[in-house]
C-alpha positions in Angstrom: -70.8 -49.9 -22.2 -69.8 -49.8 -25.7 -72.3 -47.6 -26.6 -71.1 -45.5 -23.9 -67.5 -45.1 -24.5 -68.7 -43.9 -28.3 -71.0 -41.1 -27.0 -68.1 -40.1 -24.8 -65.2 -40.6 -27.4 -67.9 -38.7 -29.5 -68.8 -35.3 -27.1 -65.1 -35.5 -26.9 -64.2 -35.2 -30.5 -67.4 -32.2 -30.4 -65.4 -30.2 -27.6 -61.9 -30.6 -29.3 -63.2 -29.4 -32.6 -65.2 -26.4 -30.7 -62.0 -25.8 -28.5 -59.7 -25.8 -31.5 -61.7 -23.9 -34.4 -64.9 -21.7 -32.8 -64.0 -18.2 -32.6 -65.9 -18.3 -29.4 -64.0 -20.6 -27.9 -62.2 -19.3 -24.5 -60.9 -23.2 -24.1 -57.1 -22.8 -25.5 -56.8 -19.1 -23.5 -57.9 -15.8 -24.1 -59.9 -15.1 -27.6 -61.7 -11.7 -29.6 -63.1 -12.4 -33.0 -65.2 -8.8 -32.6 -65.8 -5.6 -30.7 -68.2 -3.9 -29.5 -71.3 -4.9 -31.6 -73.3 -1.4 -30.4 -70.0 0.5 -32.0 -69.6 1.4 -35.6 -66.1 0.9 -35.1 -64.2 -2.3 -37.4 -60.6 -3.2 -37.6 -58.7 -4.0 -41.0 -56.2 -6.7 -40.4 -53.7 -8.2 -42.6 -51.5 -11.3 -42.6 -48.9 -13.3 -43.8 -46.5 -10.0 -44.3 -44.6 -8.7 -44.8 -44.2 -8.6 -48.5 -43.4 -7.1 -51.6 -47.4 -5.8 -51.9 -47.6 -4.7 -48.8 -46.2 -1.2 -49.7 -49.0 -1.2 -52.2 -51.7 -2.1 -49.3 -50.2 0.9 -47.6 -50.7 3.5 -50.3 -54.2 2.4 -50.2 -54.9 2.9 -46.2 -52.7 6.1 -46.4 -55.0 7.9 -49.2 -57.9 6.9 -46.9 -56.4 8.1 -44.0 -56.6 4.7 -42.8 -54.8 2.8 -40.1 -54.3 -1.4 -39.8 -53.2 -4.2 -37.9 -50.9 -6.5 -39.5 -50.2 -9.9 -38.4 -46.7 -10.3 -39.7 -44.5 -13.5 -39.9 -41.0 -13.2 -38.3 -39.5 -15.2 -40.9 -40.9 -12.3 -43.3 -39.8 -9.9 -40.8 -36.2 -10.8 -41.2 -36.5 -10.8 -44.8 -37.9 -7.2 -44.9 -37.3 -5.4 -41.6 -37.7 -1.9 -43.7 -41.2 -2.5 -44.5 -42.3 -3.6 -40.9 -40.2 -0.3 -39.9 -42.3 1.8 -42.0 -45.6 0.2 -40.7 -45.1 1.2 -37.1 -43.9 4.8 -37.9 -46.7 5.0 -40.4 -49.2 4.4 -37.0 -50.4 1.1 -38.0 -50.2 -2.1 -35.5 -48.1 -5.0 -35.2 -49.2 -8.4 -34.4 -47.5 -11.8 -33.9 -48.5 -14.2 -36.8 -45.8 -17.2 -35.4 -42.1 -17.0 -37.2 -43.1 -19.8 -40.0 -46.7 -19.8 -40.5 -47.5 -23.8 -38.9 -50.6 -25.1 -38.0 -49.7 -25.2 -34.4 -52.4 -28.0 -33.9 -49.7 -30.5 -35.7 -47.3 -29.4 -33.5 -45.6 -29.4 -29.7 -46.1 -26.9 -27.4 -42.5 -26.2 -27.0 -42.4 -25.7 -31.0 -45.4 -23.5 -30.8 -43.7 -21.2 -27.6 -40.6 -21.1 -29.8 -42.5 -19.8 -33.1 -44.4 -17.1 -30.6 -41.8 -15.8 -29.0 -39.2 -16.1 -31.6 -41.1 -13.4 -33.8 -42.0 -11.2 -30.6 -38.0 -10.9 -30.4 -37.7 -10.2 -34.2 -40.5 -7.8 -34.2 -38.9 -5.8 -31.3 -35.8 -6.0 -32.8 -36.9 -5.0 -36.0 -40.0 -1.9 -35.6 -39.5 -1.6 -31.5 -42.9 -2.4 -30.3 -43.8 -5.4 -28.7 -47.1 -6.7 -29.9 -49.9 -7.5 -27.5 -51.9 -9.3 -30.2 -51.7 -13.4 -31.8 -53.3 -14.6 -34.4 -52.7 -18.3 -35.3 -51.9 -19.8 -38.4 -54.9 -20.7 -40.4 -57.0 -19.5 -37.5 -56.7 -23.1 -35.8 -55.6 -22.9 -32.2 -53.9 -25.9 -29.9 -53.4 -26.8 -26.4 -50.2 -25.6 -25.6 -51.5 -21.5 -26.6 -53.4 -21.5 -22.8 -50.0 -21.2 -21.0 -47.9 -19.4 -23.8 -49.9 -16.5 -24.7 -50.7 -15.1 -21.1 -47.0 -15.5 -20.2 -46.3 -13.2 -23.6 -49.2 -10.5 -22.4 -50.4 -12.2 -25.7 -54.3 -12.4 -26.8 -55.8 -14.4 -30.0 -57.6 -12.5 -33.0 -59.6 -14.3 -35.5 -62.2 -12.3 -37.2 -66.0 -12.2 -38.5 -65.2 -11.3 -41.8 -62.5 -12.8 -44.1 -62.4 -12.2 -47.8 -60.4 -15.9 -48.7 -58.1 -13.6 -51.0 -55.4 -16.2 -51.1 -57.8 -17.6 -54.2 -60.5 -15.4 -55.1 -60.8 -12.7 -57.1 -61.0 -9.3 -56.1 -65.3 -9.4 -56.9 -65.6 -12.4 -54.2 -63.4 -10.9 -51.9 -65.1 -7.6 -51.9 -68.9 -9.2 -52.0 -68.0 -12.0 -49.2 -65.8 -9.0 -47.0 -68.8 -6.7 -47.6 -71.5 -9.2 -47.0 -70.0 -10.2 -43.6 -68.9 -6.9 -41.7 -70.8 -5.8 -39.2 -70.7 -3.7 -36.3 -67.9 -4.6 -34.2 -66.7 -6.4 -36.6 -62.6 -7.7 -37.7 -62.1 -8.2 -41.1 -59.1 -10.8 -42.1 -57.5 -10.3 -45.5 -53.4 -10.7 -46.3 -51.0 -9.1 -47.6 -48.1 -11.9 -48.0 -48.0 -15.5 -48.9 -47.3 -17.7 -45.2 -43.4 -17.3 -45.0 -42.7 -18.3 -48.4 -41.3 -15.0 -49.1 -43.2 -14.4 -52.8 -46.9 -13.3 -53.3 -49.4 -12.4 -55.4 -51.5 -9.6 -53.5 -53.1 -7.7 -56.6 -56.7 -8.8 -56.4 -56.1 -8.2 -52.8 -55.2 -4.6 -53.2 -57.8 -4.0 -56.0 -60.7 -5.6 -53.4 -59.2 -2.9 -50.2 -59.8 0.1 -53.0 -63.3 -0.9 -53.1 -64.5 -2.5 -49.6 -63.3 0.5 -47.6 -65.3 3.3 -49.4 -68.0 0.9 -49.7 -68.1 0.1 -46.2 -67.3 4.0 -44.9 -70.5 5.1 -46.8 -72.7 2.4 -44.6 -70.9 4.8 -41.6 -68.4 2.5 -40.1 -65.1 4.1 -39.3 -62.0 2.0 -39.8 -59.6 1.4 -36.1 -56.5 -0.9 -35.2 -57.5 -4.0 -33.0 -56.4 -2.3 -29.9 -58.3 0.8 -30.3 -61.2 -1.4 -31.5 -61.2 -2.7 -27.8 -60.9 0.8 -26.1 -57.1 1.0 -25.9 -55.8 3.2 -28.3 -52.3 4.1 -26.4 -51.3 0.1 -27.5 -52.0 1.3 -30.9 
């Protein structure tokens, strides 16, 4: 019996773990962490803004005729509404990044509904779109995201590719970005800090000036998330 109820509590642990942190996962509600894998089509996403560098991230996707989605924090919303402003009306796409940056998985539900739709509200408020796309803090997911994100028309992003740029240089970023994308594929890099309202995005910037000619001469063509999944009116 005892040898039982450790294989159980074990496979249990397994599922949780799989539920909470595979991209593949459909356990805690509706997931993409890629497109199409016949299409040469990849999104660019950015989170964590917005921020004092993310003006600089948009000089580099405007002079590559270039468009984004952005994950954005609503506490960094408030602090810089013009910046999210200029975002939509530059054509890029909005997406929900919670209001604080938590890791839900330490938290209640009711506190993760409240960080959700809290930054829907201030994202409305603030650029007048209503995002259709979640990612969660530190890509972990919890329990409580199978209700809240189908009552918010909400859907979870992670991503095949991410260039850890929150402490590597812009070489690693570029060479793990580059090594990973594929057709299909979602690319996770950031452009803020969490919500702590100061960042340091420069080896970020440097590593976009480099991955997306790079990648563009292998043929892939840069889209937002939504258009990445065939719906470019939610772009």
């Amino acid at each position: 019996m005892l040898v039982e109820a450790a294989a159980v509590a074990a496979g249990g642990g397994l599922l949780a773990a799989y539920a909470v942190g595979c991209p593949a996962s459909q356990l805690l509600g509706s997931t993409v962490f890629h497109g199409p894998r016949g299409s040469r089509r990849i999104a660019l996403t950015f989170d964590d803004g917005p921020s004092e560098w993310t003006p600089a991230v948009l000089d580099v996707l405007g002079e590559n005729r270039i468009k984004a989605t952005f994950f954005v924090c609503g506490r960094n919303v408030e602090r810089k509404p013009e910046i999210v402003k200029l975002l939509a009306a530059s054509g890029h796409e909005l997406g929900n990044h919670t209001y604080s940056h938590p890791c839900l998985l330490l938290h209640s539900a009711r506190t993760a509904d409240d960080e959700i739709q809290r930054t829907q509200r201030i994202i409305e408020e603030a650029a007048g779109v209503l995002p259709r796309w979640f990612r969660p803090p530190y890509g972990v997911r919890a329990p409580g995201l199978r209700r809240i994100l189908p009552s918010l028309r909400l859907t979870s992003v992670l991503w095949t590719a991410i260039g850890n740029d929150w402490k590597c240089q812009a070489d690693e970023i570029t060479a793990r970005v580059l090594a990973k994308t594929a057709n299909g594929g979602i690319i996770c890099l950031h452009d803020g800090d969490r919500a702590e309202g100061i960042a340091g995005r420069r080896e970020t910037v440097t590593a976009v000036k480099r991955i997306i000619p790079e990648l563009q001469s292998r043929g892939f063509e840069f889209v937002t998330v939504s258009e990445l999944f065939g719906n470019p009116a939610a772009a």
